[in-house]
C-alpha positions in Angstrom: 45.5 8.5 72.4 48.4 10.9 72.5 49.4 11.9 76.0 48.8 15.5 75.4 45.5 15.2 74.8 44.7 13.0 77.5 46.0 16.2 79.4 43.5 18.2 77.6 40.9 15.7 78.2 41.5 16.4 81.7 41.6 20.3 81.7 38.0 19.8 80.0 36.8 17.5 83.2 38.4 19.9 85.2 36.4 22.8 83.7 33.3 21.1 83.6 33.3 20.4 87.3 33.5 24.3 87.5 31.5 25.1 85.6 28.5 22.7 85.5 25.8 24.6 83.3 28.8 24.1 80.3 28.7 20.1 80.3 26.9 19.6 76.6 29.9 22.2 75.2 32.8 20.4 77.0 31.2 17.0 75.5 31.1 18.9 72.2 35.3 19.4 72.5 35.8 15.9 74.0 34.3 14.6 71.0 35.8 16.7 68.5 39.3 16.1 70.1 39.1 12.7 69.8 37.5 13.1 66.1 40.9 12.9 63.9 44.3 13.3 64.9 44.8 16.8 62.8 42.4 18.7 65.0 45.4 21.2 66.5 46.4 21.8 62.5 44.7 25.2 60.8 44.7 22.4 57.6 41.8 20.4 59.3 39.6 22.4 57.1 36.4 21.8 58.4 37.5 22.7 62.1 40.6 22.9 64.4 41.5 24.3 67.6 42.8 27.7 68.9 43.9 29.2 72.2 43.0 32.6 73.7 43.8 34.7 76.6 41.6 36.5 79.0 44.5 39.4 79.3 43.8 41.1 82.3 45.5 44.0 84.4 48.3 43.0 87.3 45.2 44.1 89.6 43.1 41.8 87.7 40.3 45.0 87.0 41.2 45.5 83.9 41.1 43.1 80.2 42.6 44.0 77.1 41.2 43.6 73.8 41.9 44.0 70.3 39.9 45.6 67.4 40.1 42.3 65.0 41.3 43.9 61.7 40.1 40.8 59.9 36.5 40.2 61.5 36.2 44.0 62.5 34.8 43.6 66.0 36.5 43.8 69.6 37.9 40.3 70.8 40.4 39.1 72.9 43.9 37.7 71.8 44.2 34.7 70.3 45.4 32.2 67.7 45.7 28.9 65.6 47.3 26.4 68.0 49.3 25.5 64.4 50.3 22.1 65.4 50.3 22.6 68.9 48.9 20.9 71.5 49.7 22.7 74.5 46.7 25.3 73.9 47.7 27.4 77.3 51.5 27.9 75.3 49.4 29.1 72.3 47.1 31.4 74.0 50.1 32.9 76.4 52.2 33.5 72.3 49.3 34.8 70.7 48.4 37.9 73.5 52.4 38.4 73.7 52.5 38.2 69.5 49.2 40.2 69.6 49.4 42.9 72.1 53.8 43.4 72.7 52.5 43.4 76.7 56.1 42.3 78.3 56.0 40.2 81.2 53.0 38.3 80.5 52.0 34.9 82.5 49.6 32.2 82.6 47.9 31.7 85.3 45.4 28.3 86.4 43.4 25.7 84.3 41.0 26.3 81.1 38.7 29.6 82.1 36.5 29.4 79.1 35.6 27.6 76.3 33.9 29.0 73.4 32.7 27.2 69.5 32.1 29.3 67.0 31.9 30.1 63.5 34.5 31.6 61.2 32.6 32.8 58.0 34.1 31.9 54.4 36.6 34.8 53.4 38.4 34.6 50.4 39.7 31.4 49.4 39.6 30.2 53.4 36.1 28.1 53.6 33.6 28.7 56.6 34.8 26.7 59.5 34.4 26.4 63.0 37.0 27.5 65.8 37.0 25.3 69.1 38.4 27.9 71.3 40.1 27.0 74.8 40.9 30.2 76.9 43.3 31.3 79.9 43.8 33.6 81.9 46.9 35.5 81.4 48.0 38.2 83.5 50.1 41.6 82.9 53.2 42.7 85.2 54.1 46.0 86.0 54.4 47.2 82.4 50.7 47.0 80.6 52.4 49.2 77.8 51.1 47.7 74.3 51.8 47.6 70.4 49.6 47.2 68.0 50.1 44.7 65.3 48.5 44.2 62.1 46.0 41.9 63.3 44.2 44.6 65.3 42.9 48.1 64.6 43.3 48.9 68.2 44.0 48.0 71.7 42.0 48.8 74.9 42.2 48.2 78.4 38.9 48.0 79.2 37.3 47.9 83.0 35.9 44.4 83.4 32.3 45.0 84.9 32.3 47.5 81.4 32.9 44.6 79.5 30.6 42.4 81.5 27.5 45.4 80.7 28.6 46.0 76.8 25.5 44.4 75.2 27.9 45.6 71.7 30.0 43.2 72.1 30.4 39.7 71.4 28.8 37.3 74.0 31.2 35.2 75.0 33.4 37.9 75.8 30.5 39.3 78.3 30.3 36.1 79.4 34.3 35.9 80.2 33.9 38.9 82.4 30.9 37.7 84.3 33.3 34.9 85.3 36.3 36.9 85.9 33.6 39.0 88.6 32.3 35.6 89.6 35.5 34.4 90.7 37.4 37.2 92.4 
């Protein structure tokens, strides 16, 4: 096994120690990492991995999300890892790519893992994203651009986010973590 997914294999433990009730879904990603040796290419058709960022505020009260133009619903940043391996690299490029916030930074470990369904469109078939999240947090400038991946942009109070039964559950989830933690 390649060395940097030993590394992930140990960001998974990690996170599973935290977060104890997620053990079945960080066995799911174990498994599927060690599954093939394309699963960080968007080619592995049937399913691959990705990287996201829980973008929030310098003062940590406040997330940013997108309006996915593509899937039409309000997510936060994220990306194929394309090849890459180092998923908190790809998750800190995509919400810099995504949002044009300057300044950005990872900060920690894994904060969330999600698995979930991308629906056939076009000549892309249904397949399944195994999404690893960080933290990543603004400095002094929270100016953003919108790109042509989103519709919008929104700073949005977390405990909002953690009420919003409209929107999707892992992001509600997210915020109740961000709450649990500070």
């Amino acid at each position: 096994m390649q060395a940097p997914q030993n590394f992930l294999i140990e960001s998974l433990r990690r996170y599973r120690d935290l977060w104890q009730g997620e053990k079945k879904t960080v066995a799911q990603f174990e498994d599927f990492l060690r599954s093939h040796p394309e699963v960080f290419q968007r080619s592995h058709a049937v399913a691959h991995f990705t990287g996201s960022a829980w973008l929030v505020s310098g003062d940590g009260e406040r997330v940013l999300l997108m309006h996915h133009r593509k899937l039409d619903r309000w997510l936060q940043p994220g990306g194929h890892a394309d090849g890459d391996p180092d998923l908190a690299g790809v998750a800190l490029r995509e919400a810099q790519e995504e949002t044009g916030v300057p300044g950005l930074r990872v900060e920690g470990d894994i904060f969330d893992i999600d698995r979930h369904r991308i629906p056939l469109r076009g000549a892309e078939p249904e397949h399944w994203h195994y999404d690893v999240r960080y933290v990543v947090r603004a400095g002094g400038d929270e100016r953003f651009v919108v790109n042509g991946e989103s519709r919008a942009l929104a700073w949005r109070p977390v405990t909002e986010v953690a009420a919003d039964e409209s929107l999707d559950t892992s992001l509600r989830r997210m915020a109740r973590k961000w709450l649990a933690l500070r």
